[in-house]
C-alpha positions in Angstrom: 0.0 0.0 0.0 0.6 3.6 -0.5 0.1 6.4 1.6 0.4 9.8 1.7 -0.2 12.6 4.3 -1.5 15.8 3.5 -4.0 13.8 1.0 -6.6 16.5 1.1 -4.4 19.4 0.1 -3.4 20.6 -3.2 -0.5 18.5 -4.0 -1.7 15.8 -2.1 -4.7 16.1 -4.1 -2.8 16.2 -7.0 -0.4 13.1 -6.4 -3.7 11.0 -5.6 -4.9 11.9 -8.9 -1.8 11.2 -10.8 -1.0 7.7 -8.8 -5.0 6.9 -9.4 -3.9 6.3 -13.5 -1.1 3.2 -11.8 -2.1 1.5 -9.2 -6.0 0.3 -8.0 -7.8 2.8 -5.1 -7.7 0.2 -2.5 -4.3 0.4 -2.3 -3.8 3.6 -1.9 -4.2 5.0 1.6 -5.1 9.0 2.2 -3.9 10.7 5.3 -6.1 13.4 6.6 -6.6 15.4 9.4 -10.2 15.9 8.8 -12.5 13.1 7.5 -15.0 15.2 6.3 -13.0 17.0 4.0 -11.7 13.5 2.3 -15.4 11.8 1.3 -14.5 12.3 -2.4 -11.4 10.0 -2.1 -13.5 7.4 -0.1 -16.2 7.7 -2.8 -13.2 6.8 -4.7 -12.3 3.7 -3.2 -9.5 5.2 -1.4 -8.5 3.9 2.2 -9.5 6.8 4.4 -7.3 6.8 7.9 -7.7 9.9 10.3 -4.3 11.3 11.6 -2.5 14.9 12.4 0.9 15.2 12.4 1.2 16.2 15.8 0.0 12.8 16.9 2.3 10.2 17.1 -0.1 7.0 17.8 -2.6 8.0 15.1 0.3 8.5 12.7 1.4 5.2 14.1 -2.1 3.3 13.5 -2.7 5.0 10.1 0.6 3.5 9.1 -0.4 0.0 10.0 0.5 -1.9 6.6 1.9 0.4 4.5 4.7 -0.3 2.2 5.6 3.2 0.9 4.3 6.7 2.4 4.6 10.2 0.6 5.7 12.7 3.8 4.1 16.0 2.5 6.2 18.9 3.9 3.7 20.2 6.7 2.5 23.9 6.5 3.2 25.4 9.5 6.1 26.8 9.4 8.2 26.3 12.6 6.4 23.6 13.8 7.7 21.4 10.6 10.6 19.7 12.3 8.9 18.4 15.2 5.7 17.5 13.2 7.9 15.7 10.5 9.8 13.9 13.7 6.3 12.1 14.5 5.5 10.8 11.3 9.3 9.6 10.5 9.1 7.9 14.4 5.3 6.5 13.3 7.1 5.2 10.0 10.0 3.5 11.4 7.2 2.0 14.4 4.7 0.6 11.5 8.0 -0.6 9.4 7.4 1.7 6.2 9.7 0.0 3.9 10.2 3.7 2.1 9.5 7.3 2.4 9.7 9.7 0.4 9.4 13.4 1.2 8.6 16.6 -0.5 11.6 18.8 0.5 13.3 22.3 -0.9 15.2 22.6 -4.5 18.7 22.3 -3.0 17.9 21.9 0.3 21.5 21.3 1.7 23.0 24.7 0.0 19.4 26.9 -0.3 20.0 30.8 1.0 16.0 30.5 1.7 15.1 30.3 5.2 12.6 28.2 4.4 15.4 25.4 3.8 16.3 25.0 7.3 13.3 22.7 8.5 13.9 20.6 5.8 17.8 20.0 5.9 16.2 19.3 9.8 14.1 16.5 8.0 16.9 15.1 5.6 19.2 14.6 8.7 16.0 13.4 10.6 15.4 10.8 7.9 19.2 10.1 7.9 19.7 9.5 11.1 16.4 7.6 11.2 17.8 4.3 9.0 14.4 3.9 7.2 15.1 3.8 3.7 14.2 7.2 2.1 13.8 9.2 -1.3 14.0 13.1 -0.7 12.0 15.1 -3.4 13.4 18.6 -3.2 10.5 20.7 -4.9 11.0 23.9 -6.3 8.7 26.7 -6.3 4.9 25.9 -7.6 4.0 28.7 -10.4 1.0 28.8 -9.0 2.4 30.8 -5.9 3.3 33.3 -8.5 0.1 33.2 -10.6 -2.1 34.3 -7.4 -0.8 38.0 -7.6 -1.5 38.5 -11.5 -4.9 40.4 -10.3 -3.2 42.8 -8.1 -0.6 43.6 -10.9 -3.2 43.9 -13.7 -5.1 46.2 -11.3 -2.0 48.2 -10.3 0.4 48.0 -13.5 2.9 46.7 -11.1 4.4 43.5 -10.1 6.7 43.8 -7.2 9.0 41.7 -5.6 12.9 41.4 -4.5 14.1 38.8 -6.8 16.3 40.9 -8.9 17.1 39.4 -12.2 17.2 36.0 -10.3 16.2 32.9 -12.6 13.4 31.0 -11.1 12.6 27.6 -12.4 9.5 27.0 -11.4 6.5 23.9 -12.1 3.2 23.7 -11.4 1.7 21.2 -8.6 0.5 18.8 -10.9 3.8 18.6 -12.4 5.5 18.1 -8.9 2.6 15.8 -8.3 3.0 13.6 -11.6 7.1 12.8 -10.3 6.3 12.3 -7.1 3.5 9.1 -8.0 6.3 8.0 -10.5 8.8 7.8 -7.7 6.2 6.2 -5.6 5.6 3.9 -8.5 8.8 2.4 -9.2 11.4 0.5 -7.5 14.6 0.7 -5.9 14.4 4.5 -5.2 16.0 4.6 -1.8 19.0 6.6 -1.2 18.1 9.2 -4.6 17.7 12.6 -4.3 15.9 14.0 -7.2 16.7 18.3 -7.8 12.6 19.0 -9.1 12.1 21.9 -11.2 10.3 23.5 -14.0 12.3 22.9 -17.3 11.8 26.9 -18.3 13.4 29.4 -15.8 12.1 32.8 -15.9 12.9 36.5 -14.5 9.9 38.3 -12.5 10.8 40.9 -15.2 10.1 38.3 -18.0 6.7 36.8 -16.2 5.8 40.7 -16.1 6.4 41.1 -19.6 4.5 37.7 -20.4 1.5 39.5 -18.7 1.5 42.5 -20.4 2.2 40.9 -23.8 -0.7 38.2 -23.2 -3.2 40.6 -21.5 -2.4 44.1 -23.4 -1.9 45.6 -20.4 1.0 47.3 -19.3 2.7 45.5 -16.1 6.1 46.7 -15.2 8.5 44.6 -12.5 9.4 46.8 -9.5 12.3 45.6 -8.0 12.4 46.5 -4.1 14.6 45.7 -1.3 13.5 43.2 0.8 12.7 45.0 3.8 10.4 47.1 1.6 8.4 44.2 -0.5 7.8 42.6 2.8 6.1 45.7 4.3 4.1 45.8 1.1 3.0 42.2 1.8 2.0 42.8 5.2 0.5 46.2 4.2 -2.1 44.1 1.2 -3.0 41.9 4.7 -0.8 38.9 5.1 0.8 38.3 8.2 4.0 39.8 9.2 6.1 36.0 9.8 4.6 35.2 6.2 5.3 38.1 4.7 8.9 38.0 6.1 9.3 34.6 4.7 8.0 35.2 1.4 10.3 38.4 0.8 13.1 35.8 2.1 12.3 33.3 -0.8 12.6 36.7 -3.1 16.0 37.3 -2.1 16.8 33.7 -2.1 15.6 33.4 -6.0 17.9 36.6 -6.5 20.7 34.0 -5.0 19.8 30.9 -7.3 18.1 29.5 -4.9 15.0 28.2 -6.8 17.2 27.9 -10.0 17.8 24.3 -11.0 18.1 23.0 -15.1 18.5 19.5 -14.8 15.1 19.1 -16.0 14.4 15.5 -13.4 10.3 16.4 -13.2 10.3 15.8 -17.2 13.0 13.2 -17.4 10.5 11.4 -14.4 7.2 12.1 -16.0 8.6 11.5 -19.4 6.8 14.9 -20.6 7.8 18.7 -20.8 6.6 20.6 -17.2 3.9 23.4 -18.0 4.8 26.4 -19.0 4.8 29.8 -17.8 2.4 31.2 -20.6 0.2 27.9 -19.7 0.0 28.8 -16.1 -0.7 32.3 -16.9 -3.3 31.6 -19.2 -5.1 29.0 -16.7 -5.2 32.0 -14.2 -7.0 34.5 -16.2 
């Protein structure tokens, strides 16, 4: 059996869909924190099993006879490590024969502060002994894609990227490696580098906007300090909006810049591109 945590959220969504076109529902097992929210993947067939990651022994009975899980990063920042600890502990207690988890692009050399919970995980995993697979994502397009509105409305896109080379891929293309991975054999011990094959400027995405929209959208390059009081100011939290400005700078560093292309090489198809995403937005 397969399982994955996260199954209800957008990439766990995703991978259940793309693993759904190899393997038979009933052996796939979803991970959830609310039952409710998962009735379309037990409509499915799908083995529904109730467990948060902050819970050890429901981590450790979900796990009960599964061969392979999918460790989906968990979304609270700074409560990652110690949530990620439970579900590697539950893992090694239900004898998981592999996990695989969804870690940064270049998590051992990232300038993004968001890469420190994760090289946590990797030496978590290391130090654990259970075999594992580490899927270092790079940065979804779609995180990108949600503030096309506010730049058509303004004639702005802003950030602190510079002329930093972001190679980005959209969930379902992360999702689509990841069920591969899952799918075939012998993939403890790899560490697979997952980016989009097309890397990109915020200059060039605000150029792609104007040139498929008609209207005029200029980059505004700011200093990080300044971009992340903008964030806060349009209403997200201040930690948040510290972190994302982070990523900015870190994107200015390389940091989400990768060209070794191993999402297509895995999925055996080009990742979506920028002008696809952008035109699935509007």
């Amino acid at each position: 059996m397969i399982a994955i945590t996260g199954a209800t959220g957008q990439l766990g969504h995703e991978v259940i869909t793309a693993l759904l076109k190899k393997h038979n529902p009933e052996s796939l097992v979803a991970i959830v924190r609310n039952q409710s929210k998962a009735q379309s993947l037990a409509e499915k067939g799908i083995q529904v099993r109730v467990a948060d990651y902050s819970d050890k022994n429901a981590l450790s009975a979900a796990l009960a006879g599964v061969e392979k899980l999918l460790l989906i990063s968990s979304s609270e920042v700074g409560q990652r490590a110690a949530q990620h600890r439970n579900v590697i502990e539950a893992a090694v207690q239900a004898g998981v024969a592999l996990l695989a988890y969804t870690s940064l692009l270049h998590a051992d050399s990232s300038p993004l502060q968001l890469a420190q919970e994760h090289r946590e995980t990797e030496q978590m995993l290391a130090d654990s002994g259970l075999p594992h697979v580490l899927l270092r994502n790079g940065w979804y397009t779609e995180n990108y894609m949600a503030s096309v509105p506010a730049a058509l409305a303004h004639g702005v896109f802003p950030g602190c990227a510079g002329e930093g080379k972001i190679a980005s891929a959209s969930r379902k293309d992360y999702a689509e490696a990841a069920a591969q991975v899952l799918s075939l054999e012998n993939q403890a011990g790899k560490v697979y580098e997952l980016a989009g094959d097309e890397a990109w400027t915020l200059s060039e995405l605000a150029k792609l906007i104007s040139d498929t929209t008609g209207k005029q959208v200029v980059y505004q390059n700011l200093s990080e300090a300044d971009y992340a009081a903008l964030l806060e100011g349009a209403g997200l939290p201040g930690p948040f909006a510290a972190i994302l400005a982070d990523s900015d700078t870190g994107a200015s560093k390389g940091g989400l810049f990768d060209d070794t292309h191993q999402i297509s090489k895995l999925t055996g198809h080009p990742t979506t591109s920028l002008l696809t995403s952008l035109k699935n937005a509007l």
